[in-house]
C-alpha positions as CSV (number, residue, x, y, z in Angstrom):
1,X,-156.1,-70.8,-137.9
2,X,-154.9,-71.4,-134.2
3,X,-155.9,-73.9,-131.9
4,X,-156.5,-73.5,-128.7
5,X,-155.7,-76.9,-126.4
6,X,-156.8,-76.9,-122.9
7,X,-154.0,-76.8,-120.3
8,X,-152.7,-80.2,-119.6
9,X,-153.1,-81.1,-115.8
10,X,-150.7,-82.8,-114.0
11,X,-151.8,-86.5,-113.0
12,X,-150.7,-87.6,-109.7
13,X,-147.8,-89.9,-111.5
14,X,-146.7,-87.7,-113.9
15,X,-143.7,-86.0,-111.8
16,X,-142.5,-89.9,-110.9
17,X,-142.4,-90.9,-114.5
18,X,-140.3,-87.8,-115.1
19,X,-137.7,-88.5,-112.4
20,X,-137.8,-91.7,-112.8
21,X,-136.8,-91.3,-116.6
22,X,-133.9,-88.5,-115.4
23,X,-132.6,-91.1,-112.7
24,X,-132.6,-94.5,-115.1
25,X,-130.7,-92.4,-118.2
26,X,-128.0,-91.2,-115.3
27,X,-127.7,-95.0,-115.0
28,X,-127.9,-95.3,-118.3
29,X,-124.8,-93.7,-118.9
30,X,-123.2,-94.9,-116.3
31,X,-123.6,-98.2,-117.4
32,X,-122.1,-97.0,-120.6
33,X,-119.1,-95.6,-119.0
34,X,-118.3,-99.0,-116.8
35,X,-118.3,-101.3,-120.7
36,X,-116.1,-98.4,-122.4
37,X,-112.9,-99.5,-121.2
38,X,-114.3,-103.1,-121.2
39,X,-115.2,-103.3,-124.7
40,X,-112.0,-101.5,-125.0
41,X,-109.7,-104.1,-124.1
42,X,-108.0,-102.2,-121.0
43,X,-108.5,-104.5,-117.9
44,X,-109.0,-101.3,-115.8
45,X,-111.7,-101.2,-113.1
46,X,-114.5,-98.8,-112.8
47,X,-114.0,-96.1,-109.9
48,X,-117.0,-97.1,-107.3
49,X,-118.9,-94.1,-107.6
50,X,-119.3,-94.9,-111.6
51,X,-120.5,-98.7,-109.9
52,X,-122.8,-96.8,-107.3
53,X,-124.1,-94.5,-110.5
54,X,-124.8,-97.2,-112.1
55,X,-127.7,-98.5,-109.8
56,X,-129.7,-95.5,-110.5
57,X,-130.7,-97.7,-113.6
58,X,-133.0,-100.0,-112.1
59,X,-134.1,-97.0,-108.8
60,X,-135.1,-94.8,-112.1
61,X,-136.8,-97.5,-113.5
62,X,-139.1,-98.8,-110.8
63,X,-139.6,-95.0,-109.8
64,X,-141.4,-94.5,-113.4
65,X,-143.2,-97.9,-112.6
66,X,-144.7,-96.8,-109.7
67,X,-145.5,-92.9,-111.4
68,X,-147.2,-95.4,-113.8
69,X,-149.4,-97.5,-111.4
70,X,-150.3,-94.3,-109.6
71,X,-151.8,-92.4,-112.4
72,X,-153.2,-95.7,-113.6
73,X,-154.5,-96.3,-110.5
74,X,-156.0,-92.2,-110.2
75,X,-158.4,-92.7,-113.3
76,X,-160.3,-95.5,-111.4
């Protein structure tokens, strides 16, 4: 037997948590990509972009922060 859920409703932070989570894994990888070569042995710097990429990490994380407080902060 089916159940039937009632549609989920957006909260007001739930489209920041999802960016935010999209723009700290780009980061994510991009971190990755800079300790290949590292790890690697090759002395080889990272292109600047991959460097630039790379401080998505911490923009994605404080933008799922604050997607956090907000609905947090909605249910008061």
């Amino acid at each position: 037997m089916p159940s039937h859920a009632a549609p989920k409703q957006r909260r007001p932070g739930d489209v920041l948590v999802r960016l935010g989570a999209v723009v700290f894994a780009v980061g994510v990888v991009a971190v990755l990509l800079i300790l290949v070569p590292f790890l690697a042995g090759t002395r080889a710097d990272a292109p600047l972009a991959l460097d630039l990429l790379a401080l998505l990490l911490p923009v994605g994380f404080g933008l799922a922060l604050l997607g956090l407080l907000r609905g947090a902060r909605s249910h008061q």
